[in-house]
C-alpha positions as CSV (number, residue, x, y, z in Angstrom):
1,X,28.6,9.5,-42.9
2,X,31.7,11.6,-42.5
3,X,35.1,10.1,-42.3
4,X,36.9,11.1,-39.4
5,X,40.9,12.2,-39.7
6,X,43.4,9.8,-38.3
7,X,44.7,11.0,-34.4
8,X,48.6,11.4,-34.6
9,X,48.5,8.1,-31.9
10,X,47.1,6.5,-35.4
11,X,49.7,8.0,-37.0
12,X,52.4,7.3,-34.9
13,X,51.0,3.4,-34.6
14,X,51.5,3.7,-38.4
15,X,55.1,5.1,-38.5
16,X,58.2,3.0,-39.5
17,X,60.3,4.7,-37.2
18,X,57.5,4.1,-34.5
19,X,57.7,0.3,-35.1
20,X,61.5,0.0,-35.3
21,X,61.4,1.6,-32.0
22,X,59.0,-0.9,-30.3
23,X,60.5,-4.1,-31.9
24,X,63.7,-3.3,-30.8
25,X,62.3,-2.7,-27.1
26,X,60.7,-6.2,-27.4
27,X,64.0,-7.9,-28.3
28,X,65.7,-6.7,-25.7
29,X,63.1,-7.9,-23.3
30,X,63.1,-10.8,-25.0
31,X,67.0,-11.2,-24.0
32,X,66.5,-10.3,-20.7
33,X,64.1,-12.8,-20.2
34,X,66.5,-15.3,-21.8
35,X,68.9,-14.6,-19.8
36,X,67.0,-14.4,-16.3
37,X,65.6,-18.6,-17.6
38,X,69.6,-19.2,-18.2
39,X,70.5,-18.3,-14.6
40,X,67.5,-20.3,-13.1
41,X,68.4,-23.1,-15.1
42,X,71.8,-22.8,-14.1
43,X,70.5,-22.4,-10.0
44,X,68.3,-25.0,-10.7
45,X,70.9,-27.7,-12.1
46,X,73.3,-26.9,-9.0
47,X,70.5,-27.7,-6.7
48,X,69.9,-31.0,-8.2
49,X,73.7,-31.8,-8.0
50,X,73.4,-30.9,-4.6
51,X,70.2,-32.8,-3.4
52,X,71.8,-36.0,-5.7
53,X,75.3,-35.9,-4.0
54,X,74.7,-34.5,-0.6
55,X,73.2,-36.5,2.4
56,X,69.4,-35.0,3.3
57,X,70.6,-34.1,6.8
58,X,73.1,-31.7,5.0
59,X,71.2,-30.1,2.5
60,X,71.2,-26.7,2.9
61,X,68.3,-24.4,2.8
62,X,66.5,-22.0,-0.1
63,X,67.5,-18.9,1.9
64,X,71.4,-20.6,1.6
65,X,71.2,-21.5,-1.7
66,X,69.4,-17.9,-2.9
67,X,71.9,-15.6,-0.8
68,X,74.8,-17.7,-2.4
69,X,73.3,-16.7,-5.5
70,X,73.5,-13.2,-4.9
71,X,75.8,-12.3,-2.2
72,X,77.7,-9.5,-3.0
73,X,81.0,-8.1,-1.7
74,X,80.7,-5.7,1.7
75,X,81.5,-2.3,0.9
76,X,84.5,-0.7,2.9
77,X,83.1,2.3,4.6
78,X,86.1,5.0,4.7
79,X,84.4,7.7,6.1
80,X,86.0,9.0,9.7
81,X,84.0,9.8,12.1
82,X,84.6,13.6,12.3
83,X,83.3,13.0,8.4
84,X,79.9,11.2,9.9
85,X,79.6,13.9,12.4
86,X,79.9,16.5,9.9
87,X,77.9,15.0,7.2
88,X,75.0,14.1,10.1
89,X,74.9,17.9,11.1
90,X,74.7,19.0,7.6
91,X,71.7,16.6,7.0
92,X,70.1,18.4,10.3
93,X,70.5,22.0,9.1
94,X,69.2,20.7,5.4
95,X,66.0,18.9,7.1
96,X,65.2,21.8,9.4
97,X,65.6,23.9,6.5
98,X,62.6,21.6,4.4
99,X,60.7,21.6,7.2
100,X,60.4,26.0,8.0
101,X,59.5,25.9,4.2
102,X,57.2,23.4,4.6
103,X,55.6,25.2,7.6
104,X,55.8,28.4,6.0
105,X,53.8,27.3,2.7
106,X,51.5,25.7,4.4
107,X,50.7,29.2,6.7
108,X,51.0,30.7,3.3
109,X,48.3,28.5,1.9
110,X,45.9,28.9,4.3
């Protein structure tokens, strides 16, 4: 029976480089992951403070606790609105635009 010659994805499985590459990959997952379990934890301990010291008529709810946990600062919009009117007639022309190409290539294609 003939041997067969290694594919390069054997090869590449093989390579030192190859492995380096992948191992570092996991570890950084592996921190990630770490790190996502240390927040939980963390959200997880301040809900138990809460349920332990608060009265259950004031406990406040998951969708409290989880936008707490991620709330993030509103944006100032500084855009006037000779800007939006611009911008939004822009965006028309552009769209129109896509769409008699569109049209076109399909007439094209058929």
């Amino acid at each position: 029976m003939a041997r067969s010659r290694p594919s390069a994805a054997d090869t590449l499985m093989q390579s030192e480089e190859f492995v380096e590459i992948a191992l570092s990959s996991i570890e950084r997952e592996i921190e990630a992951t770490r790190d996502r379990l240390r927040r939980l934890a963390e959200v997880a301990e301040q809900l138990r403070q809460r349920r332990s010291t608060a009265a259950p008529a004031s406990v406040p709810s998951i969708a409290d606790v989880v936008a707490g946990a991620t709330a993030r600062r509103k944006r100032k919009h500084n855009m006037s609105a000779d800007a939006r009117k611009k911008l939004s007639e822009r965006m028309r022309r552009r769209w129109d635009e896509y769409r008699k190409n569109k049209a076109k290539a399909a007439k094209a294609s058929k």
